[in-house]
PDB file with one MODEL, atoms N, CA, C and O in Angstrom:
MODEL        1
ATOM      1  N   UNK A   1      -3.190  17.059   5.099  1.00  0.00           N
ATOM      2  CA  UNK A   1      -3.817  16.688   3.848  1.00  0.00           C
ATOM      3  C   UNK A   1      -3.977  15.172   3.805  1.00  0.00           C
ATOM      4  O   UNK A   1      -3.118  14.360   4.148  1.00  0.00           O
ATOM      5  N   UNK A   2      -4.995  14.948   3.413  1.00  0.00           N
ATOM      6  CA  UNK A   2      -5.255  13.205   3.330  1.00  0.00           C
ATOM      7  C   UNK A   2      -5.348  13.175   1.872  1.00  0.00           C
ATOM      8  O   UNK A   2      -5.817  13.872   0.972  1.00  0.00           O
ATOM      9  N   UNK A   3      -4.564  11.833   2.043  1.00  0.00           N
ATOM     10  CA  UNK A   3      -4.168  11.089   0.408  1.00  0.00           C
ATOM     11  C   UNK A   3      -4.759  10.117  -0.036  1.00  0.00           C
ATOM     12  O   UNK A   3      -5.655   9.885   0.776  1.00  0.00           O
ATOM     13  N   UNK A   4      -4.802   9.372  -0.873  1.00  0.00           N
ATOM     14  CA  UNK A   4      -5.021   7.860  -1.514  1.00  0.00           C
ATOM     15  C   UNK A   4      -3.892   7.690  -1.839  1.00  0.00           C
ATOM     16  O   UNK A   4      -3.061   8.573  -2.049  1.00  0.00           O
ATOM     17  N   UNK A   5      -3.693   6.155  -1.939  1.00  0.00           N
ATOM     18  CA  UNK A   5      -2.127   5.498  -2.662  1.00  0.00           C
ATOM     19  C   UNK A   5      -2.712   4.362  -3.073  1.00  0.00           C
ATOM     20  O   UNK A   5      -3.712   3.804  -2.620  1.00  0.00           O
ATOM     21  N   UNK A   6      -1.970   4.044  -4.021  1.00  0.00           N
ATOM     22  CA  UNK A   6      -1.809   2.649  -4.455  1.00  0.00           C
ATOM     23  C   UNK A   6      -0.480   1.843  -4.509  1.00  0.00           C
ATOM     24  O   UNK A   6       0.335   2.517  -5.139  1.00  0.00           O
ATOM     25  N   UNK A   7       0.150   0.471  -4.029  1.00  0.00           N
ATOM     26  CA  UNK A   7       0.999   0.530  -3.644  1.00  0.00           C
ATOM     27  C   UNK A   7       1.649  -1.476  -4.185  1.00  0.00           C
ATOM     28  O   UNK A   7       1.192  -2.573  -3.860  1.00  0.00           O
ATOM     29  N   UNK A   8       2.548  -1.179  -4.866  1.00  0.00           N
ATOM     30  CA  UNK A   8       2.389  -3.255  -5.284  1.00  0.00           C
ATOM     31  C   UNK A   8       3.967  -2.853  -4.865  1.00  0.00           C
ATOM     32  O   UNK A   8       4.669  -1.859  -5.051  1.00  0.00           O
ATOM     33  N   UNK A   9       4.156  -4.177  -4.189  1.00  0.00           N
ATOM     34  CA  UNK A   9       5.444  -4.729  -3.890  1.00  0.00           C
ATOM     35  C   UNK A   9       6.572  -5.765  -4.212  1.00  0.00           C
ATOM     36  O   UNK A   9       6.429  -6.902  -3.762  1.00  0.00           O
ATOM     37  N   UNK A  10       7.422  -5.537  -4.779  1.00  0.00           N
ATOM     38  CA  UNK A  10       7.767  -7.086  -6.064  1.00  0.00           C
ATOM     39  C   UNK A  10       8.940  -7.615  -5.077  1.00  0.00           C
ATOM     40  O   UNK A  10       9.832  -6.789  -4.885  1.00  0.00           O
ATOM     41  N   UNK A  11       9.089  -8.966  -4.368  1.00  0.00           N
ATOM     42  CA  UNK A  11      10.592  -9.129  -3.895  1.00  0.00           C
ATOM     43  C   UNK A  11      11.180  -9.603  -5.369  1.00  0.00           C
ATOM     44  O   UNK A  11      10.486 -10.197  -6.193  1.00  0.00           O
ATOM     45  N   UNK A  12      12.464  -9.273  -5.557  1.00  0.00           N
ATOM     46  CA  UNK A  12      13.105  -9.262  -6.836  1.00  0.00           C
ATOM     47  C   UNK A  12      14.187 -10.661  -6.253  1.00  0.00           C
ATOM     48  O   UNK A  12      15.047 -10.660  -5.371  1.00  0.00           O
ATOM     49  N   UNK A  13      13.638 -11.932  -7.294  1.00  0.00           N
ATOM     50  CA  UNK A  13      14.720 -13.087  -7.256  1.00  0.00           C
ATOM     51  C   UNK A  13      14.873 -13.711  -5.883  1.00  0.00           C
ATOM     52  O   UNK A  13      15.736 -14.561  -5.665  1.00  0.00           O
ATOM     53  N   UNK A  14      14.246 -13.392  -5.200  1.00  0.00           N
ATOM     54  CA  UNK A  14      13.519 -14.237  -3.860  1.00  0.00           C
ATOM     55  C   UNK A  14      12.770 -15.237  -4.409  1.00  0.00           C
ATOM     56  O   UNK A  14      12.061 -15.348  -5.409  1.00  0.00           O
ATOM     57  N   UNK A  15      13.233 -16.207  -3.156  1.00  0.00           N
ATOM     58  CA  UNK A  15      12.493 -17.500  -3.604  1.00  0.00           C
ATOM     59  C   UNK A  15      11.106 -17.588  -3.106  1.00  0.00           C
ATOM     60  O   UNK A  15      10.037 -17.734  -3.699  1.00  0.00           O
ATOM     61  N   UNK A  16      11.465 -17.436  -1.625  1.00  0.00           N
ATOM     62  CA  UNK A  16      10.368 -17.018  -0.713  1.00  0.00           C
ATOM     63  C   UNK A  16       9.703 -15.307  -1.435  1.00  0.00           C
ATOM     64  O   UNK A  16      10.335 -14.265  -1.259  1.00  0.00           O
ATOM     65  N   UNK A  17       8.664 -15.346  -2.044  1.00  0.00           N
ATOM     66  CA  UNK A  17       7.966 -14.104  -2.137  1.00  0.00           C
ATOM     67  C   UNK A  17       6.879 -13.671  -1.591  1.00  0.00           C
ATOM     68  O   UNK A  17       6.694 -12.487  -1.311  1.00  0.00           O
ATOM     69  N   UNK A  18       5.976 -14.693  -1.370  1.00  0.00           N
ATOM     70  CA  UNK A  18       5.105 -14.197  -0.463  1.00  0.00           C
ATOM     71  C   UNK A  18       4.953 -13.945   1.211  1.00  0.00           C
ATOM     72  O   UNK A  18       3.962 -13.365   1.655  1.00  0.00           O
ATOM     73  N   UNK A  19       5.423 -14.160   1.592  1.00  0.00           N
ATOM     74  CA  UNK A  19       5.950 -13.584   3.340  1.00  0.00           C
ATOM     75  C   UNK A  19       6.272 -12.388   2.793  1.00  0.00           C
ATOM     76  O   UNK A  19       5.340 -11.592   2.907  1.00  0.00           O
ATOM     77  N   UNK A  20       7.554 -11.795   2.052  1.00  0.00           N
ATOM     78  CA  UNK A  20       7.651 -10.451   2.698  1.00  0.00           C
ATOM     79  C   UNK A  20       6.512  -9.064   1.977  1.00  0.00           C
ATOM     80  O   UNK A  20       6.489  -7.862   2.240  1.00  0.00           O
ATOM     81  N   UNK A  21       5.691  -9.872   1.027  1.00  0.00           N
ATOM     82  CA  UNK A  21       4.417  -9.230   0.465  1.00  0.00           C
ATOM     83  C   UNK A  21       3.662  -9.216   1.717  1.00  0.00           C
ATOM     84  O   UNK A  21       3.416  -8.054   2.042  1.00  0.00           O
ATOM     85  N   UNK A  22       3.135 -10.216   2.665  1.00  0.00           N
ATOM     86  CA  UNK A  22       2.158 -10.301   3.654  1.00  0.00           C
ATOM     87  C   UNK A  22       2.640  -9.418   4.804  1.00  0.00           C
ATOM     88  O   UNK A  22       1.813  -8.583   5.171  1.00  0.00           O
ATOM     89  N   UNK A  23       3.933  -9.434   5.513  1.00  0.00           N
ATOM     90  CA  UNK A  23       4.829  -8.714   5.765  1.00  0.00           C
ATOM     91  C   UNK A  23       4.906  -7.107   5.630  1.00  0.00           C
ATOM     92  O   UNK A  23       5.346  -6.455   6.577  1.00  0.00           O
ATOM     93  N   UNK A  24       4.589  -6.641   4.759  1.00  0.00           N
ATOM     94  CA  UNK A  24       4.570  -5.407   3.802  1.00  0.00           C
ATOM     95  C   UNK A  24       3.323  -5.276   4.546  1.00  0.00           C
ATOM     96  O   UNK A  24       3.132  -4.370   5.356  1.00  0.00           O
ATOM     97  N   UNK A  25       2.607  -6.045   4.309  1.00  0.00           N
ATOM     98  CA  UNK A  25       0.917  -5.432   4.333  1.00  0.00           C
ATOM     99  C   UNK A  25       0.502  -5.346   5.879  1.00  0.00           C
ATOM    100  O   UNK A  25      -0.323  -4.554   6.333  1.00  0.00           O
ATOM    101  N   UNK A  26       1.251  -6.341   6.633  1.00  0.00           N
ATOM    102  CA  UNK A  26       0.860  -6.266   7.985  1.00  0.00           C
ATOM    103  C   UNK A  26       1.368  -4.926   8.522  1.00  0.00           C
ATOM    104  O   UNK A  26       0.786  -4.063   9.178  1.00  0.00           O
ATOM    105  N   UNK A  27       2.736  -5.004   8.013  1.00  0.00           N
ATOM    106  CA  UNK A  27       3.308  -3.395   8.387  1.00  0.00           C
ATOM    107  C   UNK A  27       2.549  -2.100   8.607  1.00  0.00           C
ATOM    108  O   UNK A  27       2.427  -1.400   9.612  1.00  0.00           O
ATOM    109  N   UNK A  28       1.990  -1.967   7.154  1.00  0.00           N
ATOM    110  CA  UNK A  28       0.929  -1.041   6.252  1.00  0.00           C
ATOM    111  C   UNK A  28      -0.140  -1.194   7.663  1.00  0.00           C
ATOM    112  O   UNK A  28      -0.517  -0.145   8.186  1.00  0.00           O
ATOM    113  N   UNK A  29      -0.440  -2.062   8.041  1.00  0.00           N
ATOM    114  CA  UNK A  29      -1.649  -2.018   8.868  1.00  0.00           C
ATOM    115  C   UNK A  29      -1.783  -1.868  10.463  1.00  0.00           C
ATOM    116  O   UNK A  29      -2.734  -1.742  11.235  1.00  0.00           O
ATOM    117  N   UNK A  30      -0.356  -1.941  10.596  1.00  0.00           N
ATOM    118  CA  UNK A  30      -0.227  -1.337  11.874  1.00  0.00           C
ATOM    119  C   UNK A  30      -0.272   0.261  12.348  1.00  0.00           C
ATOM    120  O   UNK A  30      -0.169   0.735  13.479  1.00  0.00           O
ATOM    121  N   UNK A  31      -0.429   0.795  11.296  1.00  0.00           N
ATOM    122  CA  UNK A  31      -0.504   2.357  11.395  1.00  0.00           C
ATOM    123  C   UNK A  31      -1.792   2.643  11.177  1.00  0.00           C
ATOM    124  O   UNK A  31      -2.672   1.857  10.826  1.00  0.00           O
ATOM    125  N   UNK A  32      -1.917   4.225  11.476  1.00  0.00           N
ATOM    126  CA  UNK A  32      -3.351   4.672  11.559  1.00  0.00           C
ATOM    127  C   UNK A  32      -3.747   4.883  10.186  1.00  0.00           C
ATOM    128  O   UNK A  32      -4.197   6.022  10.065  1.00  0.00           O
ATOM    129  N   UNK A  33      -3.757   4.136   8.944  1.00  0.00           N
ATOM    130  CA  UNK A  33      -4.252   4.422   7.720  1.00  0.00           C
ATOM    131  C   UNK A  33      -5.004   3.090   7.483  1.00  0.00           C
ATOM    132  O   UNK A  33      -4.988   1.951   7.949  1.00  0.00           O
ATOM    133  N   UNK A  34      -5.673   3.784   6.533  1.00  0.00           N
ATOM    134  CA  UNK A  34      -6.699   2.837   5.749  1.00  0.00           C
ATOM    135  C   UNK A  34      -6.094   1.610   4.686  1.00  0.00           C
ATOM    136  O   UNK A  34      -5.691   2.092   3.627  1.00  0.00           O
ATOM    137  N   UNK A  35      -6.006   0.607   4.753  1.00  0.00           N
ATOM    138  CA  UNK A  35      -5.132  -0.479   3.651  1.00  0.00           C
ATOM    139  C   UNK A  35      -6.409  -1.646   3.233  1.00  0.00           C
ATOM    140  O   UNK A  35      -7.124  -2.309   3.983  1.00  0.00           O
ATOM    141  N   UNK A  36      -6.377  -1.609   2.346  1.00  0.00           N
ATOM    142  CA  UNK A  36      -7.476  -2.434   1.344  1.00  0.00           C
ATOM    143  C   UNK A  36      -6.777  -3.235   0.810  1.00  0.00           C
ATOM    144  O   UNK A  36      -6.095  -2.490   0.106  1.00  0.00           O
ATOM    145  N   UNK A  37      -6.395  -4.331   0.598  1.00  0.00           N
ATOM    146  CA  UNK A  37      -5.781  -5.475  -0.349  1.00  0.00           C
ATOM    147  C   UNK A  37      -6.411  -5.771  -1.567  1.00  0.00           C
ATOM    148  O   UNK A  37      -7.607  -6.062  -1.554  1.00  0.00           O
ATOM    149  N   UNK A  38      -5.858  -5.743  -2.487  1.00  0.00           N
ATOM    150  CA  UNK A  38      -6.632  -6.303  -4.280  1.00  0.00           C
ATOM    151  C   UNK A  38      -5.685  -7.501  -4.408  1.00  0.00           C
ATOM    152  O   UNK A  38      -4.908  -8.069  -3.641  1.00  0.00           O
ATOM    153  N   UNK A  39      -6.086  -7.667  -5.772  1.00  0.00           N
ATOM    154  CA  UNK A  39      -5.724  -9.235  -6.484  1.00  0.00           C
ATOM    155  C   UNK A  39      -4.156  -8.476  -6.695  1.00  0.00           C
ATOM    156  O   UNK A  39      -3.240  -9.135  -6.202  1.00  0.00           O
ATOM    157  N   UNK A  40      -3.710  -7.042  -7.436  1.00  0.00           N
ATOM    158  CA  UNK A  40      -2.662  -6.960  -7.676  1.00  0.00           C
ATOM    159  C   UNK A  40      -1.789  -5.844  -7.050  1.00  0.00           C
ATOM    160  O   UNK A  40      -0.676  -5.445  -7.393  1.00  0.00           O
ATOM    161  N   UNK A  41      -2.808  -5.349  -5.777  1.00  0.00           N
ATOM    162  CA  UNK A  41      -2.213  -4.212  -5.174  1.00  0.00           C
ATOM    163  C   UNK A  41      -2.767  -3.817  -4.261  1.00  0.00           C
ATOM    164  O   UNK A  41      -3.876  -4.307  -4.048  1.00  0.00           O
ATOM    165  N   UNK A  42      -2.337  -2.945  -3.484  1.00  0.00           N
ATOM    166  CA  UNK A  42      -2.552  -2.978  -2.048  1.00  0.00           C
ATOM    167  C   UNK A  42      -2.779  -1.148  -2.148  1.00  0.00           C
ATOM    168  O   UNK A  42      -1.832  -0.395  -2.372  1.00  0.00           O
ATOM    169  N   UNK A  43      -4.168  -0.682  -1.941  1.00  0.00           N
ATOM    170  CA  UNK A  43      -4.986   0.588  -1.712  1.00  0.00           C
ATOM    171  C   UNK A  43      -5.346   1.222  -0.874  1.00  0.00           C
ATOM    172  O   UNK A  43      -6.346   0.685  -0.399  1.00  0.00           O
ATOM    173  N   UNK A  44      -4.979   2.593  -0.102  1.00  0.00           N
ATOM    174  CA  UNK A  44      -5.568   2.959   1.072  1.00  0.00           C
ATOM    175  C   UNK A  44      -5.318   4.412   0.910  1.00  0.00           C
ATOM    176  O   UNK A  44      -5.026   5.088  -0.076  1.00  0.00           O
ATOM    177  N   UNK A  45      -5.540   4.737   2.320  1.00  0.00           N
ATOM    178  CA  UNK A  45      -5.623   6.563   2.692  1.00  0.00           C
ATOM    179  C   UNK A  45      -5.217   6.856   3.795  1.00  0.00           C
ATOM    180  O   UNK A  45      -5.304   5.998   4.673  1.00  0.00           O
ATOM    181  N   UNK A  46      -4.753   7.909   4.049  1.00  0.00           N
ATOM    182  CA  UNK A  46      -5.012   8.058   5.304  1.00  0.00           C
ATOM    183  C   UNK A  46      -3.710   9.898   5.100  1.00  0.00           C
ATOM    184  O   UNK A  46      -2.962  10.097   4.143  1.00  0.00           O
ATOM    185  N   UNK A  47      -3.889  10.816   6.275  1.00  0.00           N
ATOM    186  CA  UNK A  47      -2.675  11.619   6.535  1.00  0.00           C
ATOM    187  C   UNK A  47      -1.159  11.316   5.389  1.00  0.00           C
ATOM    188  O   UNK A  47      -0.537  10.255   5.333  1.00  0.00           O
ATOM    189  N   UNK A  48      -0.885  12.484   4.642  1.00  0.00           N
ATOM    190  CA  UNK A  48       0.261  12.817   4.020  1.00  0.00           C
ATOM    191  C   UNK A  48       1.313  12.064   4.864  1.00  0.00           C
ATOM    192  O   UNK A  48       1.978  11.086   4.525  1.00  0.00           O
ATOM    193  N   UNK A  49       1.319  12.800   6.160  1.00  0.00           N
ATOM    194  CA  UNK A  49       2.965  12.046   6.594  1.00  0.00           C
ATOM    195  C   UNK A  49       2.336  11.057   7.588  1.00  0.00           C
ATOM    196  O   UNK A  49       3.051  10.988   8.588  1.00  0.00           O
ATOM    197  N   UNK A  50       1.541  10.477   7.648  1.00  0.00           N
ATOM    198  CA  UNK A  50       1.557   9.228   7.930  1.00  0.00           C
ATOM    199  C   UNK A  50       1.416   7.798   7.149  1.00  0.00           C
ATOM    200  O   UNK A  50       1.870   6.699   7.470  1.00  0.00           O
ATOM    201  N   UNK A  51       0.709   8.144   6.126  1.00  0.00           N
ATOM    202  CA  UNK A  51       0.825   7.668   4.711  1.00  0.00           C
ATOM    203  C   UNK A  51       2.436   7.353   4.531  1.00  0.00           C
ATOM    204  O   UNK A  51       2.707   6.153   4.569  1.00  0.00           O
ATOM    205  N   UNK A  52       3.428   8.163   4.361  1.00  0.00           N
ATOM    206  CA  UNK A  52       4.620   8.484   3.744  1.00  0.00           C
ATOM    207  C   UNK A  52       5.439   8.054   5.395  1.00  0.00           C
ATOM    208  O   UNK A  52       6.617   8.297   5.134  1.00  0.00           O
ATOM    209  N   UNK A  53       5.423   7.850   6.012  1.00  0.00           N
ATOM    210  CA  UNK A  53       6.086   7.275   7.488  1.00  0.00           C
ATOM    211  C   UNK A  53       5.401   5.662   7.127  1.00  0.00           C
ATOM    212  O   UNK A  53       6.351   4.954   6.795  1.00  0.00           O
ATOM    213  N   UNK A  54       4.626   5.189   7.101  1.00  0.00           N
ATOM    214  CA  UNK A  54       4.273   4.188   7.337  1.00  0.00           C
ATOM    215  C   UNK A  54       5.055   3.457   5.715  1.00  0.00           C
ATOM    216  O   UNK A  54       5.734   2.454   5.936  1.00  0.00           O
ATOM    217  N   UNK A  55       5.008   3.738   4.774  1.00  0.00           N
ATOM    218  CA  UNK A  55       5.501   2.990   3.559  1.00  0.00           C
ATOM    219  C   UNK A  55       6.520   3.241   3.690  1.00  0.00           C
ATOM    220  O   UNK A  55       7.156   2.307   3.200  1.00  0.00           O
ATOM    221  N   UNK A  56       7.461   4.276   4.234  1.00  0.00           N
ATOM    222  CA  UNK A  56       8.903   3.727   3.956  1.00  0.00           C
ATOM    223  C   UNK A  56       9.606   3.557   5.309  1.00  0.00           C
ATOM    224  O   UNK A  56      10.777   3.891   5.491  1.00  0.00           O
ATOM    225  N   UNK A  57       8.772   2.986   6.295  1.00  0.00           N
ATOM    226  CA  UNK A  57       8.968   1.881   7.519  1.00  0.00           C
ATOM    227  C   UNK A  57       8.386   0.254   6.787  1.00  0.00           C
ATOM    228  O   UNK A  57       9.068  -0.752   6.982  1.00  0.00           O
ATOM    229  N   UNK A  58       7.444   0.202   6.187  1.00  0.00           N
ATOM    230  CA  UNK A  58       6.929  -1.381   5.724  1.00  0.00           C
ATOM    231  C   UNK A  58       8.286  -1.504   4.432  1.00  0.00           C
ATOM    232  O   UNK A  58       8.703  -2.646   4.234  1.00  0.00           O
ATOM    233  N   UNK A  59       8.795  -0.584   3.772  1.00  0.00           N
ATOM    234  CA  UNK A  59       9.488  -1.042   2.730  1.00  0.00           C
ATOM    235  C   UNK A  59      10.772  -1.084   2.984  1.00  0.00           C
ATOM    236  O   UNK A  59      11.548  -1.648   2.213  1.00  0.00           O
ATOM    237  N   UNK A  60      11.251  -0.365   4.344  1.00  0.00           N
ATOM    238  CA  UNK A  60      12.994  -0.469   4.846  1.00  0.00           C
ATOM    239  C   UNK A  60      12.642  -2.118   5.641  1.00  0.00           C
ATOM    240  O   UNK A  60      13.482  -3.017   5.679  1.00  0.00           O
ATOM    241  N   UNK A  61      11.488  -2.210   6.122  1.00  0.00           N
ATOM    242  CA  UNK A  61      11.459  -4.071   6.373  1.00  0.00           C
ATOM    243  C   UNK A  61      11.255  -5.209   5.674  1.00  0.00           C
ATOM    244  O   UNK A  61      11.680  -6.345   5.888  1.00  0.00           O
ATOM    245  N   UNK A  62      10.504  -4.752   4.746  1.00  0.00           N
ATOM    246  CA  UNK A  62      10.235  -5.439   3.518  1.00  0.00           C
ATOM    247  C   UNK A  62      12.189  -5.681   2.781  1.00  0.00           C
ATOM    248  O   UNK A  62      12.652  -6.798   2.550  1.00  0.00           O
ATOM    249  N   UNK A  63      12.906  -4.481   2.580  1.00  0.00           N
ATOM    250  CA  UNK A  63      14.082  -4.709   1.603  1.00  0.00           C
ATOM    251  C   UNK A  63      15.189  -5.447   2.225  1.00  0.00           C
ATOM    252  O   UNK A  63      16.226  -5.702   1.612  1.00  0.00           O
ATOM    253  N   UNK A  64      14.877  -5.933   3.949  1.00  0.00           N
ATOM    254  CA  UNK A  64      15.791  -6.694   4.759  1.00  0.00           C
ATOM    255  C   UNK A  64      15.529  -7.718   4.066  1.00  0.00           C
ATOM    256  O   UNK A  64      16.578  -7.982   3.478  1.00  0.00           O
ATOM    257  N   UNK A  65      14.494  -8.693   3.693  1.00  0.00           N
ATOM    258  CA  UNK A  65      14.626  -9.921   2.818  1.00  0.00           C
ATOM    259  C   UNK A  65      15.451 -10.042   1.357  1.00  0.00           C
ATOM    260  O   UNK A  65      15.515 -11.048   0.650  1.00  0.00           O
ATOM    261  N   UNK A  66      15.924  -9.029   1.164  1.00  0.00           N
ATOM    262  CA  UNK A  66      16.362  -9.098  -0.325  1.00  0.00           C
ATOM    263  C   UNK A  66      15.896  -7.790  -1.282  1.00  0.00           C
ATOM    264  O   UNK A  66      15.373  -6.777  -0.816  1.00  0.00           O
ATOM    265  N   UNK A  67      16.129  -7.965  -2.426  1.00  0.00           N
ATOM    266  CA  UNK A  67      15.741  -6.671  -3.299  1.00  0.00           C
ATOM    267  C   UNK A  67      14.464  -6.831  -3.657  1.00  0.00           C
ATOM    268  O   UNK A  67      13.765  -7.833  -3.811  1.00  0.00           O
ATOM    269  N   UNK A  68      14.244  -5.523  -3.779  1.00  0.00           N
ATOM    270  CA  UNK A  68      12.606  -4.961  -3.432  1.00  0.00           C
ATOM    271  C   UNK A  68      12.548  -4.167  -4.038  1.00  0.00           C
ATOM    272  O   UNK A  68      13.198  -3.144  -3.825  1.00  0.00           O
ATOM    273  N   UNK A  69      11.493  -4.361  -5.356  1.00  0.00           N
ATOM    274  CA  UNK A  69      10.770  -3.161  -5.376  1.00  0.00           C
ATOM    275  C   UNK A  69       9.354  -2.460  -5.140  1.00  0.00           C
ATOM    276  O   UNK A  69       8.396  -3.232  -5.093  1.00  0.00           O
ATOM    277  N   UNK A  70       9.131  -1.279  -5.007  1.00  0.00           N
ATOM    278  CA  UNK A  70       7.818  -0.782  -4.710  1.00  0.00           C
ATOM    279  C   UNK A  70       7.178   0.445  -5.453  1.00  0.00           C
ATOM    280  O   UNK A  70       7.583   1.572  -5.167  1.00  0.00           O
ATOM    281  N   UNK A  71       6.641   0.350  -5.968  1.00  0.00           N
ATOM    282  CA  UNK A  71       5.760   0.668  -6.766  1.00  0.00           C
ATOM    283  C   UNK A  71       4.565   1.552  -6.190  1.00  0.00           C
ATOM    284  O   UNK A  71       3.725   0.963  -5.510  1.00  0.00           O
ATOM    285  N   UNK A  72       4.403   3.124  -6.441  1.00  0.00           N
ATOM    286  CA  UNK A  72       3.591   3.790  -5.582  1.00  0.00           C
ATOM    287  C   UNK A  72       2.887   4.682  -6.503  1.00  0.00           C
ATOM    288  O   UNK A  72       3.436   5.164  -7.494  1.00  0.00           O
ATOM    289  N   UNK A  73       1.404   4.950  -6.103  1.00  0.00           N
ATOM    290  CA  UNK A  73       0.984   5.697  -6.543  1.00  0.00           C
ATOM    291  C   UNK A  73       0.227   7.028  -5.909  1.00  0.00           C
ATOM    292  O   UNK A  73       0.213   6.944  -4.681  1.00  0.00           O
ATOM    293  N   UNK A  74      -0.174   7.793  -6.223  1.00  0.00           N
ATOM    294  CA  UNK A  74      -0.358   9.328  -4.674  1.00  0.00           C
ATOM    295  C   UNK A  74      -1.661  10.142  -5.394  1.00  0.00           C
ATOM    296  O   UNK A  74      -1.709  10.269  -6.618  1.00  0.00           O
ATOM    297  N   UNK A  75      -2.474  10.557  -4.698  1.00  0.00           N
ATOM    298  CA  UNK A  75      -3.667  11.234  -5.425  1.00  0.00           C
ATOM    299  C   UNK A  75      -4.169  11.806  -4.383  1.00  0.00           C
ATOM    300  O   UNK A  75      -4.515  10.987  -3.532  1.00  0.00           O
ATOM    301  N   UNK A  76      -4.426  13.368  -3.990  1.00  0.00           N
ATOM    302  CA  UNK A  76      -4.836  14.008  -3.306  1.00  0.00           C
ATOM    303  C   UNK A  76      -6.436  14.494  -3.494  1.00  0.00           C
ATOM    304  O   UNK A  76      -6.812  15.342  -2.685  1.00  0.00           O
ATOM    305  N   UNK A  77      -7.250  14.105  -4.330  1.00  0.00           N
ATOM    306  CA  UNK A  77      -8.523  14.325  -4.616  1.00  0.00           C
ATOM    307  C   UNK A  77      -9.077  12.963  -5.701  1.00  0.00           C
ATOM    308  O   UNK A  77      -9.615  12.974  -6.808  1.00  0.00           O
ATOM    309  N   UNK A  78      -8.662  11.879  -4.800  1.00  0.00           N
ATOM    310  CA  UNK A  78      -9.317  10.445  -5.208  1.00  0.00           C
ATOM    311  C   UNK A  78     -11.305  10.743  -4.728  1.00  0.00           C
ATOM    312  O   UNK A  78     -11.753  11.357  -3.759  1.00  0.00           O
ATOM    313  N   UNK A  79     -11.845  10.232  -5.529  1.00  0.00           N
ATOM    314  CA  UNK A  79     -13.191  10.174  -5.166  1.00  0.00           C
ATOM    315  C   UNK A  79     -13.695   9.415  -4.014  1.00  0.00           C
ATOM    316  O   UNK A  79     -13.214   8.294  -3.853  1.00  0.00           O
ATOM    317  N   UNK A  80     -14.471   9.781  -3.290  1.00  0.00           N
ATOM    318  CA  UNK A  80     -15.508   9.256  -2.188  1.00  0.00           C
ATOM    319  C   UNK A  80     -15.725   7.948  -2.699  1.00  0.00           C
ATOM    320  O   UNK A  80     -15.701   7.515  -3.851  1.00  0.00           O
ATOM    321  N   UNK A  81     -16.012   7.238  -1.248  1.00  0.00           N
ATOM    322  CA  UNK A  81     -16.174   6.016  -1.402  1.00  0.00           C
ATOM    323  C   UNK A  81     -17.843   5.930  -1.687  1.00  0.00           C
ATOM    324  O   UNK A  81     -18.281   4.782  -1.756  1.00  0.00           O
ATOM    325  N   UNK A  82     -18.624   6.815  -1.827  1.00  0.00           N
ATOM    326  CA  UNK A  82     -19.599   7.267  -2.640  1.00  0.00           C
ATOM    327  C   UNK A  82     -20.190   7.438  -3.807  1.00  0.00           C
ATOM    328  O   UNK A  82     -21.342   7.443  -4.241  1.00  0.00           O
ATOM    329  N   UNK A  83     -18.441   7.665  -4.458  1.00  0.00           N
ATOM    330  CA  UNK A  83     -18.510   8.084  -5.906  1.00  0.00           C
ATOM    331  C   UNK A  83     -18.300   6.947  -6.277  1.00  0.00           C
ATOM    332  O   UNK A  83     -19.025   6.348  -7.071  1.00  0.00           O
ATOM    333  N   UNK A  84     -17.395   6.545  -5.813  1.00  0.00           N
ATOM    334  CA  UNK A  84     -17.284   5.333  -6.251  1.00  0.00           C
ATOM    335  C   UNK A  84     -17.714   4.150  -6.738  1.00  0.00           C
ATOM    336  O   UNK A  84     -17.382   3.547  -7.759  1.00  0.00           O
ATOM    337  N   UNK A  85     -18.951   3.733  -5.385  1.00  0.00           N
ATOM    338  CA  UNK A  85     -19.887   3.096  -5.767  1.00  0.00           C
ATOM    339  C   UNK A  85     -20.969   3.126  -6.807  1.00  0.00           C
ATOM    340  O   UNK A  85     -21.723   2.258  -7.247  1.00  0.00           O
ATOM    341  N   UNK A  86     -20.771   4.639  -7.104  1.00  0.00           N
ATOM    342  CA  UNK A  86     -22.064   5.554  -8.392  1.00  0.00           C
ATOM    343  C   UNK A  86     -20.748   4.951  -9.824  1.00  0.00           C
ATOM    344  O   UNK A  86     -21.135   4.386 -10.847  1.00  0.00           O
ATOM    345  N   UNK A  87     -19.764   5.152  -9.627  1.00  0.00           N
ATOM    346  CA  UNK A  87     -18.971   4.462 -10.663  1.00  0.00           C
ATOM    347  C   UNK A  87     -18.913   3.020 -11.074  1.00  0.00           C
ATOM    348  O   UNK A  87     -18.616   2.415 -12.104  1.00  0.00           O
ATOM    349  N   UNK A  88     -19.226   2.775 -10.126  1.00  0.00           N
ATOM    350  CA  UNK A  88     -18.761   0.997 -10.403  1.00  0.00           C
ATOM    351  C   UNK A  88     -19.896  -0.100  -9.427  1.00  0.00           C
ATOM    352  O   UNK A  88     -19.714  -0.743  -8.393  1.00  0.00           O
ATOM    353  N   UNK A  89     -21.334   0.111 -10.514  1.00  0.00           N
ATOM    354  CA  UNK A  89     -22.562  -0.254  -9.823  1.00  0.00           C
ATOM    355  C   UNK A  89     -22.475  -1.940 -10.214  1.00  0.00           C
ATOM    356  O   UNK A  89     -21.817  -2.405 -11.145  1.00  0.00           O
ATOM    357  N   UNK A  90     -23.145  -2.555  -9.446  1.00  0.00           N
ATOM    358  CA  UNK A  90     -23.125  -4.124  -9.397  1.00  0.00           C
ATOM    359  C   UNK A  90     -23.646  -4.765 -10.464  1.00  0.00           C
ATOM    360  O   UNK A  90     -23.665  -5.995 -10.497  1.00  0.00           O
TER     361      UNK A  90
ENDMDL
END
């Protein structure tokens, strides 16, 4: 089954916060899924358990810097990147 997620990552009381956000995302992108970056969150697709293997491998590396949280969201009938565009015209 292929998924959509949505996915924001907070290091909690880290000084350094952005490395293990970029970190997170490089992770995310070493696997065979789809990862889109936004202004406040990080969007993609790809396979149920590869989806779900790949985020909680980027977030057991991500929580070596300190406390972490992550924030997920899961949708098994997200719209086409088709529809999408019919949704949200220029």
């Amino acid at each position: 089954m292929n998924i959509t997620f949505q996915v924001s990552l907070y290091p909690v009381g880290q000084k350094e916060f952005k490395k293990p956000i970029d970190n997170f995302i490089a992770d995310l992108r070493k696997d065979d899924i789809r990862v889109q970056v936004h202004e406040t969150s990080t969007i993609g697709s790809g396979d149920i358990g590869k989806v779900f293997d790949s985020l909680k491998s980027a977030y057991q590396s991500a929580a070596k810097s300190g406390d972490t949280v992550m924030v997920i969201t899961v949708v098994n009938g997200a719209p086409s990147d088709e529809e999408l565009k019919r949704l949200n015209p220029k």
